[in-house]
BAGU-25254 format. One line per 4 residues: their letters; for each residue x, y, z of N, C-alpha, C. Coordinates in pm, 1 decimal, decimal comma. Layout:
BEGIN
A> X:Y:Z:X:Y:Z:X:Y:Z; ...
END
This chain:
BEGIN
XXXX> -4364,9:5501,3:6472,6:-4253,2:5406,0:6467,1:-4291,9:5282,8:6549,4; -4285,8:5156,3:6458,3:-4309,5:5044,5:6528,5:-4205,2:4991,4:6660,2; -4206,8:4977,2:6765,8:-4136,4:4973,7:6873,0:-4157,0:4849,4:6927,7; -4246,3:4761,6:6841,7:-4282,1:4607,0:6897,6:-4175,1:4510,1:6950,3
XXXX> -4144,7:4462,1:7056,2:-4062,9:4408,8:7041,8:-4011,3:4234,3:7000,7; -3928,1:4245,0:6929,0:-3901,6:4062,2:6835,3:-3952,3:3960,2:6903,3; -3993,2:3851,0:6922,0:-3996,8:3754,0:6983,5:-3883,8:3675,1:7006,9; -3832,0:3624,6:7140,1:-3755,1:3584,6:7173,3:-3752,4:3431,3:7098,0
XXXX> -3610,1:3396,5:7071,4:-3596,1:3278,1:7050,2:-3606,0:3161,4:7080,5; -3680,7:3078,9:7021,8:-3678,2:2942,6:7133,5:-3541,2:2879,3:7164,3; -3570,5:2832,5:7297,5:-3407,1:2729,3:7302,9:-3410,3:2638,4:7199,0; -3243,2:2596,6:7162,0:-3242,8:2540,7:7049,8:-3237,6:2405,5:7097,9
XXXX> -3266,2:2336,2:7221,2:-3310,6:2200,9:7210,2:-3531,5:2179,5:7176,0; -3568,1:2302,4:7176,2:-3680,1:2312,0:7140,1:-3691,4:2348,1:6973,8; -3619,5:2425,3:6927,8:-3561,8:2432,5:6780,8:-3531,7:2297,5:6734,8; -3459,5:2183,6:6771,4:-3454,3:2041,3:6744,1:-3560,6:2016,5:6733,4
XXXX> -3632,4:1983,3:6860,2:-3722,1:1898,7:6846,7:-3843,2:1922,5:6772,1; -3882,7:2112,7:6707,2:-3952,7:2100,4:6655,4:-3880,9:2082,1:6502,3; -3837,6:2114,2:6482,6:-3739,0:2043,8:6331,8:-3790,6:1886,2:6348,4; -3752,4:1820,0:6420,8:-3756,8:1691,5:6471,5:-3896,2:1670,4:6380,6
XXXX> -4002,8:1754,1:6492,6:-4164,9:1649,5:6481,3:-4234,0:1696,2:6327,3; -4127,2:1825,0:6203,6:-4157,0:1891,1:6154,8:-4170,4:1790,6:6036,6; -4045,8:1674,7:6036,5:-3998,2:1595,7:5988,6:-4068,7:1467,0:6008,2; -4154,6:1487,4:6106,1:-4223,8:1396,0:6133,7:-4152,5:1223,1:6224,3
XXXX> -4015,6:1243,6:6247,9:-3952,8:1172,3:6283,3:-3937,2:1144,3:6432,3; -3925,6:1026,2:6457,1:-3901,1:1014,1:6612,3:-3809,1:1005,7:6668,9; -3775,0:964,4:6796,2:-3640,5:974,1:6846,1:-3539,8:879,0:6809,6; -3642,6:725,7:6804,5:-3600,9:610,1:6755,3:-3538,2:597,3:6634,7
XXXX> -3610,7:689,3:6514,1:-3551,6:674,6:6379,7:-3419,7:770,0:6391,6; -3436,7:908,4:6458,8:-3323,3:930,0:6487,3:-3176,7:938,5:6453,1; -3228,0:808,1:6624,1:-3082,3:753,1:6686,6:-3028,7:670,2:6575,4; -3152,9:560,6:6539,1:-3067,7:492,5:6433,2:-2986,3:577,2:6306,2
XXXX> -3027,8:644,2:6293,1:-2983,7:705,3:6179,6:-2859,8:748,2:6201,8; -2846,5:825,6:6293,3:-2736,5:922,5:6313,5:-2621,6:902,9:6468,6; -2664,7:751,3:6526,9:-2589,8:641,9:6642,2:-2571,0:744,2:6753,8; -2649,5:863,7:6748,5:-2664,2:889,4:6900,7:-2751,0:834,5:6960,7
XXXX> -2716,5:793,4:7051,1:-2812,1:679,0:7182,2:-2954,6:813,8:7205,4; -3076,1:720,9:7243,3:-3212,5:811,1:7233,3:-3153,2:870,9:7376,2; -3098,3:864,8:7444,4:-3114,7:901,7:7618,9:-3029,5:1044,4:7533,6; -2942,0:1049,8:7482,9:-2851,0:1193,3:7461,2:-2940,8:1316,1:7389,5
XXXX> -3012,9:1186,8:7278,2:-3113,5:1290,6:7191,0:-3204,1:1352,5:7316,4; -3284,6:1314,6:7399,6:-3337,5:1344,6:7462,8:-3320,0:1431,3:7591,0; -3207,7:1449,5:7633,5:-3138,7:1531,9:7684,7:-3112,2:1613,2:7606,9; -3021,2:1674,2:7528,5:-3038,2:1785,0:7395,9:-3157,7:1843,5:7379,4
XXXX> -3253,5:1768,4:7391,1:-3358,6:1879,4:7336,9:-3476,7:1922,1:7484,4; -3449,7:1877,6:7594,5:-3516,7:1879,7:7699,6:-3371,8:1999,0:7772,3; -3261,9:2010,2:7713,1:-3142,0:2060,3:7802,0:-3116,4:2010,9:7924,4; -3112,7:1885,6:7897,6:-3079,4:1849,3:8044,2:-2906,3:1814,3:8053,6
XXXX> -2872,8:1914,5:8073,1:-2691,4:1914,5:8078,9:-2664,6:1840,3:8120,7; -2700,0:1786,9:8271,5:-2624,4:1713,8:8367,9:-2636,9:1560,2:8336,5; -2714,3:1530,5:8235,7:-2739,4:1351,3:8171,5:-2646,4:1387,7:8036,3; -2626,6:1465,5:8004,3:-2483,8:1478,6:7865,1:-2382,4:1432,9:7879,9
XXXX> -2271,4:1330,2:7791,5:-2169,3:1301,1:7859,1:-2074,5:1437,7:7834,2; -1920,9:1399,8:7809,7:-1818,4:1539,3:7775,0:-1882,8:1623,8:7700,8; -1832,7:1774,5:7700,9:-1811,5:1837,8:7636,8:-1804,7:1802,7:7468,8; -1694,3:1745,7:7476,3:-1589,3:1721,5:7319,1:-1736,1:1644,5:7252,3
XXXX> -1809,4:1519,3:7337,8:-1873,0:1394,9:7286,1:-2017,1:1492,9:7214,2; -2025,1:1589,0:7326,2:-2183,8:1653,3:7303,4:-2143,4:1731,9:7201,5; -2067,7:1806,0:7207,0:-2081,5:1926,8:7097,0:-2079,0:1833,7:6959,0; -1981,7:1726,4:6945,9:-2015,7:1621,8:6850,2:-2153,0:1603,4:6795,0
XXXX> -2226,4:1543,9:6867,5:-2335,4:1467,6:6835,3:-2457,8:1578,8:6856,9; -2415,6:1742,3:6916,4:-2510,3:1820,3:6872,7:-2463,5:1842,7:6695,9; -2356,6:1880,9:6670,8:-2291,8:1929,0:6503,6:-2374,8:1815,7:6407,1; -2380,7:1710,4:6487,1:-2427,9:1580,0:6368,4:-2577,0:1566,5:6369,1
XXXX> -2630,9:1614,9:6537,1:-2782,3:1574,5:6527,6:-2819,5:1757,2:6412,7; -2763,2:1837,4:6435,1:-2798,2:1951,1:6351,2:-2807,9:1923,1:6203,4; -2695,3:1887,8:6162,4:-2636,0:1852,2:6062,3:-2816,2:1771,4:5942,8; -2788,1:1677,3:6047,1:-2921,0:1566,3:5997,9:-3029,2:1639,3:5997,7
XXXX> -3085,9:1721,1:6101,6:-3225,8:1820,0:6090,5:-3206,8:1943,3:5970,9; -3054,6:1927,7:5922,5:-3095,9:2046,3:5766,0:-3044,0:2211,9:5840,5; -2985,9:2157,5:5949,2:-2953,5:2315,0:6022,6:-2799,3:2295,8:6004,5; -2757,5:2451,6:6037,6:-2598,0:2491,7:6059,6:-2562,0:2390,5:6169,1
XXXX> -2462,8:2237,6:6220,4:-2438,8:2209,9:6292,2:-2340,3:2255,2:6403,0; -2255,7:2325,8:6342,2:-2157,3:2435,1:6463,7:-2217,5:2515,4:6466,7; -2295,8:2605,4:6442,0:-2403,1:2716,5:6498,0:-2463,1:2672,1:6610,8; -2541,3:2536,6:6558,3:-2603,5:2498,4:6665,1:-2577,8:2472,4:6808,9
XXXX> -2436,0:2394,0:6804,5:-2317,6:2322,4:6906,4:-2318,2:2444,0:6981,8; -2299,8:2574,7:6919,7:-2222,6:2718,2:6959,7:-2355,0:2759,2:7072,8; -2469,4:2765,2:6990,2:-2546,1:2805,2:7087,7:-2595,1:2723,7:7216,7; -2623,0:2597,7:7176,9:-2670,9:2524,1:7309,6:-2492,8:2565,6:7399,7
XXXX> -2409,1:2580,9:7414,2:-2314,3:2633,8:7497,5:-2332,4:2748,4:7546,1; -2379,3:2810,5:7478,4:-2390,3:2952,4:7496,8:-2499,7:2939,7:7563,7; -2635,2:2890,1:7553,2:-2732,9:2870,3:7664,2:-2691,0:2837,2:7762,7; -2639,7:2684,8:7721,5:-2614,2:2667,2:7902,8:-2495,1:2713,6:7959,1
XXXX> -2373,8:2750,0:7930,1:-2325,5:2880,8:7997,9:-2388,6:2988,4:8060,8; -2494,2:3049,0:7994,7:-2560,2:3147,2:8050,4:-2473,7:3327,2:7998,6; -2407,4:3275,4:7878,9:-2306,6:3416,0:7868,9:-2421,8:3501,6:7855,2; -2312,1:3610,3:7914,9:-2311,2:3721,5:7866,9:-2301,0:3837,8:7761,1
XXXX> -2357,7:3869,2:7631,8:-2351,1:3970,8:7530,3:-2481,0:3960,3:7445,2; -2447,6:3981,4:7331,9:-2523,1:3984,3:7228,7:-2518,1:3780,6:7199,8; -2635,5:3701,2:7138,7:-2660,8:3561,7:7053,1:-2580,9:3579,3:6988,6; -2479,9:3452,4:6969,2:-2427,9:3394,1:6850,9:-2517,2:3425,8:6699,9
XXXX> -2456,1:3467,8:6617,8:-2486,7:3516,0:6476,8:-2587,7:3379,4:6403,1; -2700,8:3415,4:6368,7:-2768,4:3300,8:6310,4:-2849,4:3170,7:6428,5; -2806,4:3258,4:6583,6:-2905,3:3172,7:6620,9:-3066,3:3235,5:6646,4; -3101,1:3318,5:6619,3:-3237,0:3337,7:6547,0:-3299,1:3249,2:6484,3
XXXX> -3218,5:3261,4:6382,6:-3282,1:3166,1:6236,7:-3181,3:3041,0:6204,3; -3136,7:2962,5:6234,1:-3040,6:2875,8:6188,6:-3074,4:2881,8:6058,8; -2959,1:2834,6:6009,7:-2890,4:2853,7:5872,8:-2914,1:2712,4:5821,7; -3016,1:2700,9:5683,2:-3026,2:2559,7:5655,9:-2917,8:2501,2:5513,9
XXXX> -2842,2:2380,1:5528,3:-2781,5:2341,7:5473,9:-2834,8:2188,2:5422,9; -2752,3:2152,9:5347,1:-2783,6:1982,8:5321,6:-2717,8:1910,6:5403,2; -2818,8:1842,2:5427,8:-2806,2:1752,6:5479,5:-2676,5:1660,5:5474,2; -2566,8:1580,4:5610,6:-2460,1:1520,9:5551,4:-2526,3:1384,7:5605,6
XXXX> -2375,1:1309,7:5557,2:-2419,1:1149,0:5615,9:-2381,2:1096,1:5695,5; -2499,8:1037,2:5770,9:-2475,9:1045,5:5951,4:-2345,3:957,3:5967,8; -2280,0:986,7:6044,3:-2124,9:914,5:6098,3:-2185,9:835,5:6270,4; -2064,2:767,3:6277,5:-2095,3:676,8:6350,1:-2036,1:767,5:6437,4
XXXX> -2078,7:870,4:6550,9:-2022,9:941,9:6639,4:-2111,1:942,8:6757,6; -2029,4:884,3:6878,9:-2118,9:854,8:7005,4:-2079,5:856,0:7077,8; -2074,2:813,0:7197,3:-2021,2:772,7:7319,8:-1921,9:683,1:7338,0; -1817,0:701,3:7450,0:-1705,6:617,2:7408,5:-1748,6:476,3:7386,7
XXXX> -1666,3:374,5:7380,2:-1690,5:209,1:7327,6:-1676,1:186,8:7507,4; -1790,6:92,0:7529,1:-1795,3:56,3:7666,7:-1723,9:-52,3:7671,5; -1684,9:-121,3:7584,9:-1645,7:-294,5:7583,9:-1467,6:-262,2:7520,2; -1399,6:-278,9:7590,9:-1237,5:-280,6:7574,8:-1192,3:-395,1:7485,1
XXXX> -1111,8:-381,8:7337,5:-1055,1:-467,6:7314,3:-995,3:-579,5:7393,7; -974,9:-543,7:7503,5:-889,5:-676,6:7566,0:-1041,1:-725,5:7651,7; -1193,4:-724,5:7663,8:-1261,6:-760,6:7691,8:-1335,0:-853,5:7543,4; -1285,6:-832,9:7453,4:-1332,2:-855,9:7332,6:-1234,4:-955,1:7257,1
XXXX> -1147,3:-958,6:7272,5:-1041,7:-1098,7:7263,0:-1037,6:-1229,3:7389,9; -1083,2:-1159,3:7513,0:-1129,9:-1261,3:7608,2:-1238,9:-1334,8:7587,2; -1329,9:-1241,0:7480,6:-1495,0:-1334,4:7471,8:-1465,5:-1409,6:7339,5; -1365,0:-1353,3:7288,1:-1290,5:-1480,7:7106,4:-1259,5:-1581,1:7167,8
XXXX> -1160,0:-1530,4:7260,0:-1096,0:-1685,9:7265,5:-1177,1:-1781,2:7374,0; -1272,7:-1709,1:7448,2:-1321,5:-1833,3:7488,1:-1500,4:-1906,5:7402,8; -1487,0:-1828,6:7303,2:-1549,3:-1865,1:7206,3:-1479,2:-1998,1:7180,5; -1348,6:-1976,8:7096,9:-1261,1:-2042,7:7008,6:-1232,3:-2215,7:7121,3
XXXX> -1231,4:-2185,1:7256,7:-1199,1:-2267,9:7360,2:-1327,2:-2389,5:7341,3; -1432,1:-2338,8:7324,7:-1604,0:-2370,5:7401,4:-1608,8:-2448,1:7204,9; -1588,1:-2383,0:7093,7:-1615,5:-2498,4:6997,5:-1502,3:-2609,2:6994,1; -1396,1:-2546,1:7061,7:-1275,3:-2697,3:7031,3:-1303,7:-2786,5:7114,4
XXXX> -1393,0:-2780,1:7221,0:-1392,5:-2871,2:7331,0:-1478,4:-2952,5:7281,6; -1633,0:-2888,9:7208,1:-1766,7:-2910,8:7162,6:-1727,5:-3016,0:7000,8; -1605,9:-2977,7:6954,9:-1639,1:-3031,9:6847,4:-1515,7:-3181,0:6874,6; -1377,9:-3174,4:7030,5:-1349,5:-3308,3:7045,3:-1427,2:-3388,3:7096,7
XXXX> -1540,8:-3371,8:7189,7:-1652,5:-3408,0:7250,8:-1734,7:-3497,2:7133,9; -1808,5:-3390,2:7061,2:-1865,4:-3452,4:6951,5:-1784,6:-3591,5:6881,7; -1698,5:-3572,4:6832,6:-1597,5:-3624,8:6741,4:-1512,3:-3770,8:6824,7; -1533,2:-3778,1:6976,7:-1482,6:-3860,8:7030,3:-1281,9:-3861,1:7030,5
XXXX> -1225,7:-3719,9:7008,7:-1098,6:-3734,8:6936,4:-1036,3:-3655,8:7072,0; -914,1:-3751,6:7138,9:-898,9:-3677,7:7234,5:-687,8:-3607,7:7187,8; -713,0:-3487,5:7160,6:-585,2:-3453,2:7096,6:-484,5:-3568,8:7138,6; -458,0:-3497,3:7336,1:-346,5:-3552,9:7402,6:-343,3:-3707,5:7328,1
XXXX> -402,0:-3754,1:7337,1:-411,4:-3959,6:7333,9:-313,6:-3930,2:7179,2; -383,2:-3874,6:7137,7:-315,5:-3893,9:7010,9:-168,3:-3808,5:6954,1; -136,1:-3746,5:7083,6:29,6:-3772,9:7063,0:59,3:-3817,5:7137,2; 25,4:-3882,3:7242,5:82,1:-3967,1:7295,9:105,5:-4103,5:7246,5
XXXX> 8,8:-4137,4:7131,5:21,4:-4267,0:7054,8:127,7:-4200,7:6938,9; 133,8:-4100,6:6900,4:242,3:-4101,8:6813,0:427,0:-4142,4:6890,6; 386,4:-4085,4:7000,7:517,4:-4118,2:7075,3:542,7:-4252,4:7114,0; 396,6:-4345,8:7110,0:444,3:-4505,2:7131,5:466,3:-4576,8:7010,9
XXXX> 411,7:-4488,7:6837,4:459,9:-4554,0:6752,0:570,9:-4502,6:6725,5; 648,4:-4440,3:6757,7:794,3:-4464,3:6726,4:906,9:-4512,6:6784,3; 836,3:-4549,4:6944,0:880,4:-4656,5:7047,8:882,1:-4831,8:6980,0; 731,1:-4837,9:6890,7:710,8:-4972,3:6874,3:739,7:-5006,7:6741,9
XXXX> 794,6:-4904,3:6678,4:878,8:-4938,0:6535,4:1026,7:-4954,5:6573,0; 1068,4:-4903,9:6664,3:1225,9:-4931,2:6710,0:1256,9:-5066,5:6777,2; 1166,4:-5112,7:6856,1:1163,8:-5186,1:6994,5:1187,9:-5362,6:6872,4; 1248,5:-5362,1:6787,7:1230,3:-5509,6:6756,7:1297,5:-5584,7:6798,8
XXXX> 1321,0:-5744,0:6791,1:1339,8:-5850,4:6879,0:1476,3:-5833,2:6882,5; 1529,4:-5885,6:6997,9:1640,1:-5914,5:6986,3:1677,9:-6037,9:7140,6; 1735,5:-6131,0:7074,2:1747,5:-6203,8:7183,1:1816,4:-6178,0:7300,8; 1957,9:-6099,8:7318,0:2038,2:-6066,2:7445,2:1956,6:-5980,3:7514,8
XXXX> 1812,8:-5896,0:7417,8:1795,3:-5817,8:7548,2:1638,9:-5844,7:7588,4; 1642,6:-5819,8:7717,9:1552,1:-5899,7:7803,0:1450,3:-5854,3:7835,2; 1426,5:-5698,6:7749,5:1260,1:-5643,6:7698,0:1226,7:-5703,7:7588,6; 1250,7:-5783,7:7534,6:1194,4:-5816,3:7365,0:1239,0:-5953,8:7384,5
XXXX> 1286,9:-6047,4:7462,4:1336,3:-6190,2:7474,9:1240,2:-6276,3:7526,5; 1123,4:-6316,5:7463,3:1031,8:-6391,8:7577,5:1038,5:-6552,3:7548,2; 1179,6:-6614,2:7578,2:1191,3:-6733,6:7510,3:1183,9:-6767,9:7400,4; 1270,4:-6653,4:7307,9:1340,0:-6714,0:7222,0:1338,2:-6855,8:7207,9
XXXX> 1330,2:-6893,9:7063,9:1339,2:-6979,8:6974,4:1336,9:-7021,8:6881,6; 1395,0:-7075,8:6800,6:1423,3:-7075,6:6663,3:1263,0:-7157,0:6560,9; 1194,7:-7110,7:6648,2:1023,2:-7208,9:6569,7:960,5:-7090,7:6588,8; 943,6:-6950,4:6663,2:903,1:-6859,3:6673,0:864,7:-6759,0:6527,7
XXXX> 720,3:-6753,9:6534,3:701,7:-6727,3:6405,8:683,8:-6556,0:6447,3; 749,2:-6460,1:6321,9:802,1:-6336,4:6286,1:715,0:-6283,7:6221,0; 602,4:-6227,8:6278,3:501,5:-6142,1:6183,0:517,9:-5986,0:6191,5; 521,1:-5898,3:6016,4:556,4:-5792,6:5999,3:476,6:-5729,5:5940,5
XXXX> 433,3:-5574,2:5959,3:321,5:-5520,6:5901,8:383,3:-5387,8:5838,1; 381,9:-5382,9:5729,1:470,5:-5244,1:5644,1:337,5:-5157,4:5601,3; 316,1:-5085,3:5687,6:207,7:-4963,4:5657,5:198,1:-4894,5:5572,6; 109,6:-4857,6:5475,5:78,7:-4789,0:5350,6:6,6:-4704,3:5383,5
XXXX> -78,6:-4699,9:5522,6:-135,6:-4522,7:5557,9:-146,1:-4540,0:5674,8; -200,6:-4417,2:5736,3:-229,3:-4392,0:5880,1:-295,9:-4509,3:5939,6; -262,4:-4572,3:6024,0:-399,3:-4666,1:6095,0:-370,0:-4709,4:6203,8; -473,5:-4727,0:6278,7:-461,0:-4747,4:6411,0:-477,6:-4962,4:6466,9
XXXX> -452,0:-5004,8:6505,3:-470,3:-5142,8:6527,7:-473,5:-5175,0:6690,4; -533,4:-5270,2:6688,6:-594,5:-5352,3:6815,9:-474,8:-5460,8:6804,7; -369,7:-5453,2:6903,3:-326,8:-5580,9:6900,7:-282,7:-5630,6:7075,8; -312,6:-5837,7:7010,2:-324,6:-5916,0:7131,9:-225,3:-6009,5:7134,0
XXXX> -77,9:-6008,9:7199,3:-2,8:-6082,4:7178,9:5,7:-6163,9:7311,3; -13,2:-6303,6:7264,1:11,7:-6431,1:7373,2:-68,4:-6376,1:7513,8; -45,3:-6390,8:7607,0:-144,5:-6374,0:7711,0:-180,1:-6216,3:7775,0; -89,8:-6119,1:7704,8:-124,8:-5977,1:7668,6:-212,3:-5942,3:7687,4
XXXX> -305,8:-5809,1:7791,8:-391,6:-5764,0:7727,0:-415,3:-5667,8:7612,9; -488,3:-5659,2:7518,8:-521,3:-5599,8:7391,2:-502,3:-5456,7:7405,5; -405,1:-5413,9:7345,0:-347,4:-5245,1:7343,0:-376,2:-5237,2:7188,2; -379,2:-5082,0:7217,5:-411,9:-4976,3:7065,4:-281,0:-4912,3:7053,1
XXXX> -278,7:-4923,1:6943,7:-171,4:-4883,6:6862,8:-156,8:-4796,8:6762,0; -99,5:-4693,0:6704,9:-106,3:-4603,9:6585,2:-8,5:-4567,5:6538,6; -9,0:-4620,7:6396,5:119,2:-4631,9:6290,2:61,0:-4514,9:6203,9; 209,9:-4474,5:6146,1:187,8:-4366,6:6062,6:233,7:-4412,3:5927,4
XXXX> 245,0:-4371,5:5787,2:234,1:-4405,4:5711,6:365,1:-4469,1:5628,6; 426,7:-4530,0:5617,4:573,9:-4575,8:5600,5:631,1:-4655,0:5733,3; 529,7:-4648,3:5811,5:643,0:-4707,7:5939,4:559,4:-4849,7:5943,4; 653,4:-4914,5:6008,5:614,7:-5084,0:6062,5:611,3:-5141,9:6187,1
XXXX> 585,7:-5234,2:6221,1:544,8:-5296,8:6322,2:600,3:-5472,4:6316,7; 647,5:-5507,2:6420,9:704,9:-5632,6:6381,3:655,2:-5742,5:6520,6; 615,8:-5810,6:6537,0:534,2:-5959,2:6598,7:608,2:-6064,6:6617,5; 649,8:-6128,4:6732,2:757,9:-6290,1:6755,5:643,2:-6345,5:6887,4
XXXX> 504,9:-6355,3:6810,4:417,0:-6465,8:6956,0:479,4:-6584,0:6979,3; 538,5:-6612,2:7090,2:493,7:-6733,5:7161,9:411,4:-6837,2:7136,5; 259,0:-6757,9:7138,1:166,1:-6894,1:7122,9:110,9:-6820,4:7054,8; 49,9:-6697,9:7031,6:-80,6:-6638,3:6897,9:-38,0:-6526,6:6936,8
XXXX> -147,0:-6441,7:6840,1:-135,5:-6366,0:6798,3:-252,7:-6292,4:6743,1; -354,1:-6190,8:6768,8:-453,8:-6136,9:6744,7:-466,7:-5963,7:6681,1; -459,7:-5946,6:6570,4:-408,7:-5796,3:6532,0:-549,6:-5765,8:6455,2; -607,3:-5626,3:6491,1:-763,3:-5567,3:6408,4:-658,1:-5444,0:6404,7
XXXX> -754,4:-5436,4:6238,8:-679,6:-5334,4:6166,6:-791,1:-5276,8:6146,4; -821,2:-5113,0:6200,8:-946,0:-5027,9:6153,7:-976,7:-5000,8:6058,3; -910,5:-4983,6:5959,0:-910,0:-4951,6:5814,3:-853,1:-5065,3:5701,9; -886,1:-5081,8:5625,0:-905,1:-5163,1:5522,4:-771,5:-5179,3:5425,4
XXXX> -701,7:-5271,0:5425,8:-628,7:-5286,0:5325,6:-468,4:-5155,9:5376,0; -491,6:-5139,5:5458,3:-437,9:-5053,7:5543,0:-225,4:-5100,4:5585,4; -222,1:-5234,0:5512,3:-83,2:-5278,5:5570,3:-50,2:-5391,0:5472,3; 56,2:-5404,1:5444,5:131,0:-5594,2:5374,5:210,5:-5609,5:5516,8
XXXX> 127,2:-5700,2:5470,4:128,0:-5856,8:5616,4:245,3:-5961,2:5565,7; 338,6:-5991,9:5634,0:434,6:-6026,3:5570,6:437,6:-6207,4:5755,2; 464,3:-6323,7:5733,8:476,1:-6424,0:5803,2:597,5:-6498,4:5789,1; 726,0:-6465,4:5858,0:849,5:-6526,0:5853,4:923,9:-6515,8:5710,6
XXXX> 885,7:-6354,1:5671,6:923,8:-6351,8:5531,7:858,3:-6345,8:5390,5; 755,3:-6413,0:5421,2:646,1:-6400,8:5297,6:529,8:-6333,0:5267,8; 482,0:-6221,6:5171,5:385,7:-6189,4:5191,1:250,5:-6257,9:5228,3; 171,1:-6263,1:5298,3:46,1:-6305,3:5270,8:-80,7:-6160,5:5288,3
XXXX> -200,7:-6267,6:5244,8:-303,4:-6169,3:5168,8:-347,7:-6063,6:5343,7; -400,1:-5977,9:5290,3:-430,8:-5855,8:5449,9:-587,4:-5923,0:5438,7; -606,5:-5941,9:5605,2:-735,9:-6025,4:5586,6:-860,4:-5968,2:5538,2; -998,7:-6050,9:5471,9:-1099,4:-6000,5:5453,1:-1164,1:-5935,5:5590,8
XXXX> -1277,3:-5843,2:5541,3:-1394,0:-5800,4:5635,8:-1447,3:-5892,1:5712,6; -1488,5:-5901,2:5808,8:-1575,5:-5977,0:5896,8:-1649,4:-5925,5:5989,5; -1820,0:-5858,5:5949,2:-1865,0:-5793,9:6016,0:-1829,0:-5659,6:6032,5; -1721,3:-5633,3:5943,0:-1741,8:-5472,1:5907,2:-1607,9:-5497,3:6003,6
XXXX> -1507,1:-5572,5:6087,2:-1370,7:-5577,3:6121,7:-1229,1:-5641,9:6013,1; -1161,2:-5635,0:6043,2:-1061,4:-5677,1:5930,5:-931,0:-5752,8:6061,5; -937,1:-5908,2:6084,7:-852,4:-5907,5:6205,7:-782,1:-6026,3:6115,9; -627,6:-6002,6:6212,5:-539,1:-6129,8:6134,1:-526,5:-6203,1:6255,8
XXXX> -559,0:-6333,1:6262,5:-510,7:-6415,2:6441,6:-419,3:-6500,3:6353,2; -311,0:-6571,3:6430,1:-240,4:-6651,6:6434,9:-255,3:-6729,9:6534,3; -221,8:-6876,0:6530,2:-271,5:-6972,3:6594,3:-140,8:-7038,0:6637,0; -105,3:-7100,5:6748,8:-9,2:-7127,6:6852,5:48,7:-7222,7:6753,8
XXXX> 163,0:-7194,4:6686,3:252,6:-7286,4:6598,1:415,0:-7286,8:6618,0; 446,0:-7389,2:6570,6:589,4:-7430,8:6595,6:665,5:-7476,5:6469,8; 597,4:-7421,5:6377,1:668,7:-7510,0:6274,2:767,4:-7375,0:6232,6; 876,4:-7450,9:6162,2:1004,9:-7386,9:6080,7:964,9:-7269,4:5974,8
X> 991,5:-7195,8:5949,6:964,7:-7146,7:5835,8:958,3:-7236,7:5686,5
END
């Protein structure tokens, strides 16, 4: 009677790894394959418990690294516990010989997510911060200015002459010539009234602007064809280009309409 006795089983992180080199595969192809990080694979098959993260995470990513080598993956899970426990009885059933199955398809199962959604909406939005700055920078467009000019064109469409009152009264007189600009689109203008310095201005599309110089009058219009120019009542023409500017001056007059 043969009385030889069986050969003991290898540990089954040595069962991996020769599955592993059987396959001819490395640790690298692996991990990619199957998103356990190489440091876990390598622990698993060296048994190094104490570099494993949880319980719950390992027995995971032993079921999946099994799974992928063509073995029973809860067999497998069962026994590396059962090793490193150290129980007591008879091996888990089939860890002799693991049980070969097909192969499944590797899942994305790993280690928790190190990077917190609310660390990950902090790096959006200061993404989202870093191109709005980059692209008013670029663009020369400074938001604020530009509501703040919307708030002076609806100051300087209201504000028209009136003689009793003594913001809009600069010596009145009945020779004072009345220039009016009825806007047909967005545009911004340069204007220089009597000894004034030259302010920017921005009309929106339907609104107007109304002019009583003293002595002149200097208005650049950025855009082209941009307004009807109207002089004590009458249309006249919106001036030509000059040098790629478009300016209307008026010249220190006294005559009647």
């Amino acid at each position: 009677m043969d009385t030889t006795p069986s050969p003991e089983p290898l540990p089954l992180g040595l069962q991996l790894r020769q599955l592993r080199e059987d396959k001819s595969l490395t640790l690298e192809e692996v991990s990619f394959q199957t998103k356990i990080s190489r440091a876990n694979l390598e622990a698993i098959e060296t048994m190094a418990y104490d570099k494993l993260p949880a319980d719950p995470f390992t027995r995971g990513q032993l079921i999946l690294y099994g799974n992928f080598l063509g073995m029973d993956g809860r067999l497998a899970a069962d026994h590396f516990f059962y090793e490193r426990d150290g129980s007591t009885g008879e091996p888990l059933p089939g860890s002799h010989h693991p049980l070969l199955n097909q192969s499944i398809t590797s899942k994305n199962l790993a280690e928790p997510a190190r990077i917190s959604s609310a660390s990950i909406a902090g790096i959006l939005l200061l993404l989202i911060v870093t191109f709005s700055t980059l692209f008013c920078f670029y663009f020369s467009w400074n938001p604020f200015a530009f509501l703040t000019n919307q708030s002076t064109t609806a100051t300087s469409s209201e504000a028209t002459f009136h003689p009793a009152d003594p913001a809009t009264n600069h010596g009145f007189q009945q020779s004072t010539n009345n220039v009016t600009a009825l806007f047909s689109t967005d545009c911004r203008i340069l204007v220089s009234l009597d000894d004034q310095q030259t302010v920017e201005q921005f009309y929106t599309k339907g609104s107007q602007a109304q002019w009583q110089p003293a002595k002149q009058l200097k208005v650049e219009f950025l855009q082209p064809d941009s307004a009807e120019l109207q002089l004590n009542g009458t249309v006249i023409p919106f001036p030509d280009a000059i040098e790629g500017r478009f300016i209307f001056q008026l010249p220190a007059t006294h005559s009647a309409p």
